[in-house]
N, C-alpha and C positions, 0 to 999 in steps of 0.2 A: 764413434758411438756418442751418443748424445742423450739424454736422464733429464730432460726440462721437467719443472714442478708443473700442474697443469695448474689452468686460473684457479678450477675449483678445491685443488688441495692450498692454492694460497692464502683461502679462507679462511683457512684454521693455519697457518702460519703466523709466529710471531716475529714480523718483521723488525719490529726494532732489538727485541730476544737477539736473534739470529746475529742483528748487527753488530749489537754487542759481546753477542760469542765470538765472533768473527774477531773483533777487536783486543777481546780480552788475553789477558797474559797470564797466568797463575804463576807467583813466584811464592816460592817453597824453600825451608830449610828442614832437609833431615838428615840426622846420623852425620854432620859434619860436610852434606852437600847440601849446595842449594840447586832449583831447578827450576823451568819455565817449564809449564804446562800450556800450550797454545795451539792452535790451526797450521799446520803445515803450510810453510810455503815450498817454492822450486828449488830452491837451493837445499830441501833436506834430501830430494829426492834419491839420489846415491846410497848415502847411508840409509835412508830406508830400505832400497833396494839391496844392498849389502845383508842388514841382519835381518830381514825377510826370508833374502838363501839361506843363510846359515841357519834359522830355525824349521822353516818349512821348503826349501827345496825350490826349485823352479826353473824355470826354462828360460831360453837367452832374451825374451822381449819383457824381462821383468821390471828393467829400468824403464822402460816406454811405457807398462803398463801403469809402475808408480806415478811418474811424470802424468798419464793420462786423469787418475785417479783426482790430484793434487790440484788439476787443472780444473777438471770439472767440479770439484769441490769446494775452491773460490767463487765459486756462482751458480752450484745447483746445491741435487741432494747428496752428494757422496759427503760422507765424513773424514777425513784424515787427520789426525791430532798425534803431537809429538810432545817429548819429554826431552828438555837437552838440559845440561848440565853448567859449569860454570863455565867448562872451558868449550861450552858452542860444541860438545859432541852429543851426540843423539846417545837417548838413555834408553829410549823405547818406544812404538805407536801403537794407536789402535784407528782400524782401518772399518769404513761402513759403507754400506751400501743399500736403495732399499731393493726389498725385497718382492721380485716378478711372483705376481698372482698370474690365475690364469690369463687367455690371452694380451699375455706381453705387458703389464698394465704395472709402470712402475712409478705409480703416485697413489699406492694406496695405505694403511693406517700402518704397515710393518716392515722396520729396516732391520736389515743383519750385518752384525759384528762379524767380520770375518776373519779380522787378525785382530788379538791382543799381544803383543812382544814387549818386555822389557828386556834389556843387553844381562847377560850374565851376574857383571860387577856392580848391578846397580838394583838386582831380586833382593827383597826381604826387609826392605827400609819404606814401602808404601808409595814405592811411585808407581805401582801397577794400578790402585786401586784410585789412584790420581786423575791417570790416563780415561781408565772406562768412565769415569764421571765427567770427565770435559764434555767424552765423546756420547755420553746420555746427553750431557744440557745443548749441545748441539745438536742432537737429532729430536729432540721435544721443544728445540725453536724450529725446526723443518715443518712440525705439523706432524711427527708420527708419532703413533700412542704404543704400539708394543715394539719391544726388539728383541732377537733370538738370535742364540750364537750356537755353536759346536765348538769342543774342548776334547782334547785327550784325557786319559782317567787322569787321577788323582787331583784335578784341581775343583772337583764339586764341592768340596768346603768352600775354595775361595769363595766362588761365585754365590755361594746361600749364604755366608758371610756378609753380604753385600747389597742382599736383599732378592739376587733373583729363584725364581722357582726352578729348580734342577729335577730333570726325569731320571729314570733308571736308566741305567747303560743299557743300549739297543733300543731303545723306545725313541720314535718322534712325535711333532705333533704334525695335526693340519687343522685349517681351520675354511670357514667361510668370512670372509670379510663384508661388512656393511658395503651399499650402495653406493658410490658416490652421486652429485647431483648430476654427470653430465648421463649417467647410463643407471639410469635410478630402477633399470626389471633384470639388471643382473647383479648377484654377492661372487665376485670370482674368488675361485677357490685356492686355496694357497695349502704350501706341504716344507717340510725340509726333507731332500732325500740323506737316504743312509749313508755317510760316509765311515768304511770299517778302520780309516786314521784318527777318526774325533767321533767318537761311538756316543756321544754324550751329549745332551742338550738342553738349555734352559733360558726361561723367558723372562723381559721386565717388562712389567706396563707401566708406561710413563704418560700417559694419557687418558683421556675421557672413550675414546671412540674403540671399545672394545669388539672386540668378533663375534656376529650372530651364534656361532656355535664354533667349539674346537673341542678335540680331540686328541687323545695320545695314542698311540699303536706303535704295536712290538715292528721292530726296522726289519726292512724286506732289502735284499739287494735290486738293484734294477729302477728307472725310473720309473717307466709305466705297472711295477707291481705294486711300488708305494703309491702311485694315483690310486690305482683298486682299490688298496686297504683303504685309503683316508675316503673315498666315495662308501662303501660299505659301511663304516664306521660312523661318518655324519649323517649318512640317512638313517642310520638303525636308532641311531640319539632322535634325530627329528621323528621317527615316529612315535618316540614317547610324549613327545610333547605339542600339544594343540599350539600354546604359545610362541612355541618356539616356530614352528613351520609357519604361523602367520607373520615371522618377522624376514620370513624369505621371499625375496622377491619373485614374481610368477614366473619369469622367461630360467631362474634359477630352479623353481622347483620343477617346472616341466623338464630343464635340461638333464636335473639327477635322474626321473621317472623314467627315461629313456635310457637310461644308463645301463649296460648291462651287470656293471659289479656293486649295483645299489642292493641295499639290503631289504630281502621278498616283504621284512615285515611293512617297511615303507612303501613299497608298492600296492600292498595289500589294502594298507591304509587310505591311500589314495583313491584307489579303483573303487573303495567303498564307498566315498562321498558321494550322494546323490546318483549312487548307481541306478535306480529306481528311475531316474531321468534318463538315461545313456547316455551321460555325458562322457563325452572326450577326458583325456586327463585335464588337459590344457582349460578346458574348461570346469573342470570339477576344484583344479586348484584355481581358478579365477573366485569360485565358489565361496571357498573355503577364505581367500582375501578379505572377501569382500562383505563376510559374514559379522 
């Protein structure tokens, strides 16, 4: 597998930020330890692998998976950040990835945290909340402005604690994401599906380049039933707002309009622009652009 940043998201990349995260070491004294907060290299790879199983489970290519993670995060966009201790053992990591919009499209404004783990002996002294800020100030040198995670219950204090926005339990978001410059008529759409082990979710914006529109919705099992909800949900938003659908790009708005699980009032909305002309949709939202 292969996550290259494309030219245009290195635009907003802070290369020398980055380098210096990359560099950097965070040494710490708490509760009578001290600890290195830094970038993974290969050699943590095991013990990451290790307390990875023991918190969330996994199957036998987990060491290849960490090893792969670790590798492409030396030189792309994966995040891996670790916490070791004095005597050189791993205290905890948090692990990122960005986050696939629609088609496949993995340079766009939103990465996801997908493991936070501190080791048992080492919770309750603030190396958790160590970790997640390494691994923010490394994905806001990538160029990405929002990040979303999924948690088991009880730690939504942590994370509002900390600054990020926490949903209800069973609720996700989705969102449309801005254009990039290479495919400037489409916002691909992005979602987190329901997972009923980490029923909980919440977001931080660590950047400028926010999402044309998002939304929260109650969790559906199944991928394709949470694509439905999050397309009904953004169109029924965008038909309240004239400003907001002019910040959609055309190939995006004609794409929801064909949609069958868009919401009627959005269609309704559309079909009515310059219906007196017979315009096509495709051309009634070109209309509506261009007004």
């Amino acid at each position: 597998m292969n996550f290259t940043i494309s030219p245009q998201q290195l635009e907003n990349v802070d290369v020398m930020g980055r380098a210096k995260a990359l560099a950097q070491t965070l040494a710490i004294a708490t509760n009578g330890w001290s600890y290195a907060i830094r970038p993974a290299t290969p050699h943590d790879a095991t013990a990451i692998a290790k307390l990875s199983f023991r918190e969330f489970g996994g199957g036998p290519n987990i060491l290849k998976n960490v090893e792969e993670a670790i590798r492409i995060g030396e030189i792309e966009a994966y995040t891996v950040v670790v916490a070791s201790d004095q005597n050189q053992t791993l205290a905890g990591f948090a692990f990122g990835i960005p986050k696939v919009a629609s088609f496949g499209r993995f340079d766009g404004q939103v990465a996801e945290i997908q493991q936070v783990v501190v080791a048992k002996r080492h919770r309750g002294i603030g190396v958790g909340p160590l970790i997640l800020a390494k691994a923010i100030d490394e994905n806001r040198a990538l160029g990405f402005s929002r990040l979303v995670l999924q948690f088991r219950p009880g730690l939504a204090n942590w994370y509002a604690g900390m600054g990020w926005t926490v949903l209800p339990i069973n609720q996700v978001s989705a969102w449309l994401e801005p254009p990039l410059p290479s495919r400037e008529t489409v916002a691909p759409l992005a979602w987190m599906d329901y997972s009923p082990n980490y029923p909980q979710m919440a977001y931080l914006d660590i950047g400028c380049h926010r999402p044309i529109v998002h939304v929260h919705i109650d969790a559906v099992m199944g991928h394709k039933q949470t694509i439905a909800s999050a397309v009904f949900a953004l169109t029924d938003v965008l038909a309240d707002s004239v400003d907001l659908l002019k910040s959609v790009p055309l190939d995006t708005l004609v794409n929801l309009y064909h949609d069958a699980h868009a919401s009627p009032r959005f269609k309704q909305w559309l079909e009515s622009l310059n219906a007196e002309d017979n315009l096509s949709p495709r051309e009634a939202a070109a209309s509506l652009l261009n007004a």
